[in-house]
N, C-alpha and C positions, 0 to 999 in steps of 0.2 A: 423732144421727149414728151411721153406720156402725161396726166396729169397721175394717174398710178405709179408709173415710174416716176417722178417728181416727188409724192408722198413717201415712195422706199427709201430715198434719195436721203430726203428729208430724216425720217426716222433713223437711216444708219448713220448716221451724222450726225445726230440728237447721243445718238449713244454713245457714238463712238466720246465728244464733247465731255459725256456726263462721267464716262471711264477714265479720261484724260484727266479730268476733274480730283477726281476720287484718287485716282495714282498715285498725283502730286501731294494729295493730303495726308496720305497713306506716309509715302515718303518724308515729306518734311517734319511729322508727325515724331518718326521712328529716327530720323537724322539728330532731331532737339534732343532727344533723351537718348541719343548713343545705343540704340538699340537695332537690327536687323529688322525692315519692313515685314511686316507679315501680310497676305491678304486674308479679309477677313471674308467669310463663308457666305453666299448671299441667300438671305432668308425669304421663303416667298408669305405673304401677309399673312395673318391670323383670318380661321373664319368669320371672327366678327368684323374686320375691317371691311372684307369683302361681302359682306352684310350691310355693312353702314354704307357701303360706297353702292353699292346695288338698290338700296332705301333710298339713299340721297338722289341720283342717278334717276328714280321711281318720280320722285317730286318733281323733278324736273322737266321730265315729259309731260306728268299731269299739269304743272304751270302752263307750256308749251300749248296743251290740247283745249287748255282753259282761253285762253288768247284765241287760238285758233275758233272758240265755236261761239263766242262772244263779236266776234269777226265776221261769223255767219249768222248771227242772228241781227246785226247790223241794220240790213236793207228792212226788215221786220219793225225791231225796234222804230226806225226812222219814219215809216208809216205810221205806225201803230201812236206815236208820241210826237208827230211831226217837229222829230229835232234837226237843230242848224247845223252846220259842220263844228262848233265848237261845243254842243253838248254831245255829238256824236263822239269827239276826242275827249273828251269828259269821261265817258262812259267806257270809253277802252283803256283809260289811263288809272281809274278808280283800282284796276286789278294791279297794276301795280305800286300804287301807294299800297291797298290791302297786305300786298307781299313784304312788302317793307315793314309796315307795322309790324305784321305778324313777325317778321326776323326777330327786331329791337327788342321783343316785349315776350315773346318764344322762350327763352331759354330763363329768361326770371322769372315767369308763371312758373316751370318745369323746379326751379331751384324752390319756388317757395311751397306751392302745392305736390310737388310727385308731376314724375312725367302721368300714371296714369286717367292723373285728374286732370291733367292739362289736355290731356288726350280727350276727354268726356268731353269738355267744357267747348273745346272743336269741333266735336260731332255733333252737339247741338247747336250751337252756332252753325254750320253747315246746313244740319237738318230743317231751322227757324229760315236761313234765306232761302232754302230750297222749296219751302211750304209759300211762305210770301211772293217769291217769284213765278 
C-alpha cells in the first residue's frame, strides 16, 4: 500500500472508531433512562472556533519558522561569537524555554491586565529584542 492509501486507511478507521464510540454512548445513554436512542444532529464548529484554531495553527508555524531561521543563522552566530557546541545548544534551546514561559505566564498577564494589554506588552518586548538583536 501507498503511504496515501495508508493515511485513508487510517482516517476511515479513525472515524469509523469515533462513530462506534458515540453509538454505544448514545445507546447505553437512552437504554439507563428507558428512553428510544435518538441520534443527535452533528454540528459543524462555530466561526470562532475556527478562528482560534486557525490563530492557534498561525503560532505554530511562526514557532516552527522561528526554530527554523535561528537554525540558519547558527553557522553565523558560531563565527561571529566563536561558540562551542554547548552554547550553540544553549542558544537553540533558549526558544524553547522562551515558549514555555511565555505558556505559564500567558494567560495570567491576559486575566490580570486585558488580553489587549498583554498584547502591547508583547510587541514591545518583540520590538526591544528585535532592535537589540
Amino acid at each position: 500500500m501507498s503511504s496515501r492509501t495508508d493515511a485513508t486507511h487510517t482516517t476511515e478507521t479513525t472515524i469509523r472508531d469515533t462513530n462506534n464510540i458515540y453509538n454505544n454512548n448514545v445507546m447505553h445513554s437512552a437504554s439507563s433512562s428507558g428512553q428510544e436512542p435518538q441520534q443527535a444532529a452533528l454540528q459543524l464548529p462555530s466561526w470562532f472556533v475556527v478562528r482560534l484554531t486557525v490563530t492557534a495553527s498561525l503560532g505554530g508555524c511562526l514557532f516552527g519558522y522561528d526554530m527554523g531561521a535561528i537554525s540558519g543563522t547558527l553557522p553565523q552566530l558560531t563565527n561571529t561569537f566563536d561558540l562551542d557546541d554547548r552554547q550553540k545548544e544553549l542558544s537553540v534551546s533558549i526558544l524553547y524555554v522562551g515558549g514555555t514561559i511565555g505558556a505559564l505566564i500567558g494567560g495570567s498577564l491576559c486575566d490580570r491586565f486585558g488580553r489587549k494589554v498583554t498584547i502591547m506588552l508583547t510587541d514591545v518586548v518583540f520590538i526591544l529584542g528585535a532592535i537589540l538583536l
